[in-house]
C-alpha positions as CSV (number, residue, x, y, z in Angstrom):
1,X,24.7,22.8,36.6
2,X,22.5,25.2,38.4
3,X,23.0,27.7,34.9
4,X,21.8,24.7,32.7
5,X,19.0,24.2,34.6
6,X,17.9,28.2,34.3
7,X,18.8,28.2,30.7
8,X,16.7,25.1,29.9
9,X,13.6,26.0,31.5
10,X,14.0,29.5,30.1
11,X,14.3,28.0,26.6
12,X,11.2,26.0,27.0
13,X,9.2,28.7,28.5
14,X,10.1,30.9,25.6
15,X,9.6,28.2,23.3
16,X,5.9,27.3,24.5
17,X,4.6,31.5,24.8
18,X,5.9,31.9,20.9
19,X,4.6,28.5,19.8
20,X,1.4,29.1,21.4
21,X,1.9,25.7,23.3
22,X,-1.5,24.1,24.6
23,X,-2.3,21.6,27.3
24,X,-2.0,17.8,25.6
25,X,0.5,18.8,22.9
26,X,3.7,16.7,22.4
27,X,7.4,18.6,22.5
28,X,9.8,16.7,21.1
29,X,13.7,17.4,22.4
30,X,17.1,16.3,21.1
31,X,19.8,16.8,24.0
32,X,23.4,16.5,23.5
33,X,25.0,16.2,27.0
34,X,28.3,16.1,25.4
35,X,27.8,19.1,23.6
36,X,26.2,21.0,27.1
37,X,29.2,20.1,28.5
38,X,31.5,21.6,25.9
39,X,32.5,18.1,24.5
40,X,31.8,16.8,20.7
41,X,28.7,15.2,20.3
42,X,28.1,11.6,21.5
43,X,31.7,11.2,22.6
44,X,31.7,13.0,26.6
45,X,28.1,11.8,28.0
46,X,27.0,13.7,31.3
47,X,24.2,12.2,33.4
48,X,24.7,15.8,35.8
49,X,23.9,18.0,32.1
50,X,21.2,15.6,31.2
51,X,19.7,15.9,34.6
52,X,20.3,19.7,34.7
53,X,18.1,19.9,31.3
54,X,15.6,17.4,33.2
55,X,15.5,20.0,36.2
56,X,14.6,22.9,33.9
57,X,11.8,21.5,31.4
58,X,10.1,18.7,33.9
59,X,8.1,21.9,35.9
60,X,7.3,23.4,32.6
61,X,6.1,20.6,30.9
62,X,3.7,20.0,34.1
63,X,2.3,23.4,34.2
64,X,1.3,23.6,30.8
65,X,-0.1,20.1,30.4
66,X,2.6,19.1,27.8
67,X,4.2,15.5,27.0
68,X,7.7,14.9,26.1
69,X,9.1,12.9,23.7
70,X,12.9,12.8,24.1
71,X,14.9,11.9,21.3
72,X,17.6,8.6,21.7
73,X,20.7,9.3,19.9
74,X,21.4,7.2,16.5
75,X,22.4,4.5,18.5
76,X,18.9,3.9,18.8
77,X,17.9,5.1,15.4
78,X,16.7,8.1,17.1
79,X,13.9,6.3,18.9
80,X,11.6,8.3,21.2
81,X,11.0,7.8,25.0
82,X,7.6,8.9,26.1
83,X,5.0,7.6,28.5
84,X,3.5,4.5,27.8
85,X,0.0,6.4,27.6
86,X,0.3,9.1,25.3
87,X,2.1,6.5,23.3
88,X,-1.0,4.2,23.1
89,X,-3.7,7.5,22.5
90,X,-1.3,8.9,19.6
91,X,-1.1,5.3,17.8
92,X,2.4,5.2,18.3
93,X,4.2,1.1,17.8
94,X,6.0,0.2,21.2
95,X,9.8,-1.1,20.5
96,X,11.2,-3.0,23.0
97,X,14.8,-0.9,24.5
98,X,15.9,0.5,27.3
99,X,17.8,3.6,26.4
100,X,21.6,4.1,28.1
101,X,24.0,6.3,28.7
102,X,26.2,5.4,25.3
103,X,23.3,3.8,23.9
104,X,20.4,6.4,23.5
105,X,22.0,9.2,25.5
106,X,22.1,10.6,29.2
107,X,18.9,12.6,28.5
108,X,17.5,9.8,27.1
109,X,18.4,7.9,30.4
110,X,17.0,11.0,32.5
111,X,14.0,10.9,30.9
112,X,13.2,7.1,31.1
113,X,13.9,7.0,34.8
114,X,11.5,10.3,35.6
115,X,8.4,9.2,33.8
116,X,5.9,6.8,35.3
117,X,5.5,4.6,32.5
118,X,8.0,4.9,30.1
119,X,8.3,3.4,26.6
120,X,10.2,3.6,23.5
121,X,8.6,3.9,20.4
122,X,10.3,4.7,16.7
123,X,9.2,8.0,15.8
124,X,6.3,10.6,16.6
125,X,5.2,14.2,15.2
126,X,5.7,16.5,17.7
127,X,4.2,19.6,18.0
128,X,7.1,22.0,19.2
129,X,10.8,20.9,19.5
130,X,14.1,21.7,21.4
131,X,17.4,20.5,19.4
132,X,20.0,21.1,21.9
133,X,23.6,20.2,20.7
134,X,22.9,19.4,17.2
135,X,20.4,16.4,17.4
136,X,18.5,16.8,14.5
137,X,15.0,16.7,16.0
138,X,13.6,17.5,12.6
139,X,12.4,13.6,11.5
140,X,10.0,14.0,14.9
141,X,8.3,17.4,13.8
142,X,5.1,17.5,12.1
143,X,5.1,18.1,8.2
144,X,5.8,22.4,8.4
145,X,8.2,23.0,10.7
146,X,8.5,27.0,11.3
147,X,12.4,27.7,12.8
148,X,11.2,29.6,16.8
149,X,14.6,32.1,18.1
150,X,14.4,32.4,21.8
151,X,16.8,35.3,23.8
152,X,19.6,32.1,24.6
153,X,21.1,30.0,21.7
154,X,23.2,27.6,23.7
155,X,22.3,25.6,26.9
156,X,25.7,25.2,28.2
157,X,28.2,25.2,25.5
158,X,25.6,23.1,23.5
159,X,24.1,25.6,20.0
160,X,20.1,25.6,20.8
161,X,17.9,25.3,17.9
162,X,14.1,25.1,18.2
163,X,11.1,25.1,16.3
164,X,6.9,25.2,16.1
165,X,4.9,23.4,13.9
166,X,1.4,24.5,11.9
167,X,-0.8,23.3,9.2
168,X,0.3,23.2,6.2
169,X,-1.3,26.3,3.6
170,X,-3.1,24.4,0.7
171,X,-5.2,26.3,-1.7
172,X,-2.6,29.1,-3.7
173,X,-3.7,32.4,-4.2
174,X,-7.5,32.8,-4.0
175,X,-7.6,30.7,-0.5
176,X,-7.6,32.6,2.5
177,X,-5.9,31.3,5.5
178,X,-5.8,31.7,9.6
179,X,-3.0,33.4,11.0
180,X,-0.7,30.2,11.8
């Protein structure tokens, strides 16, 4: 578990230095335990891969001033677990679950059981993202999603996809925009 760990908080790191991640910013992330663990997707749940992920990002997401919103599996209609405070100052609705192992996922879990106040809520636009194991994170991305390749494109066995946002370019041809 300890090279999950490394490889997660390596992925995030790279993720926030070519994103150009800044402090209050949301990062949305997807996480397939099964998948880490070499297993298909939603059918070999790990608690040890989900905390290993957990390990890596938590420090990162701390020194940069960054909220998560992990991503419940379809169980949950892909429902987001955040703290209850950046839910309320984003205008996010509150649903009422508690995710679980074979019911939102093990990272899911993880993540409800580290944050202070933790809530659920049904969907958010995210700045940055991590989809790790085939999530499809995409539905919690603001509107232009630019695809981000990192050095590492598994954690674990799991295929690692990420992405930045930006504005969207409105104007055509005789607009001039900022490098995004």
């Amino acid at each position: 578990m300890d090279m999950i760990t490394k490889q997660a908080n390596t992925a995030v790191r790279e993720l926030f230095e070519a994103a150009g991640i800044k402090p209050g910013q949301l990062l949305v992330i997807g996480c397939s335990s099964s998948e880490i663990v070499g297993e298909k997707i939603g059918k070999g749940s790990s608690m040890d891969a989900a905390q290993a992920v957990w390990a890596g990002i938590a420090p990162v997401l701390a020194e940069y001033g960054v909220a998560i919103a992990a991503q419940c599996c379809e169980h949950l209609n892909r429902a987001i677990i955040m703290e209850r405070a950046e839910a309320e100052k984003r205008g996010y609705e509150i649903v009422n679950v508690i995710p679980q192992p074979k019911a939102g996922g093990s990272f899911a879990v993880t993540v409800y059981n580290n944050l202070v106040d933790p809530v659920a809520v049904e969907a958010c636009q995210a700045d940055a993202g991590l989809d790790i194991g085939g999530t499809l994170i995409g539905m919690h991305l603001k509107r232009v999603a630019v695809p981000v390749r990192l050095s590492l494109n598994h954690i674990g066995q799991a295929l690692l996809l990420c992405a930045r946002t930006r504005p969207k370019f409105i104007g055509g041809s005789r607009a001039v925009y900022a490098e995004a």
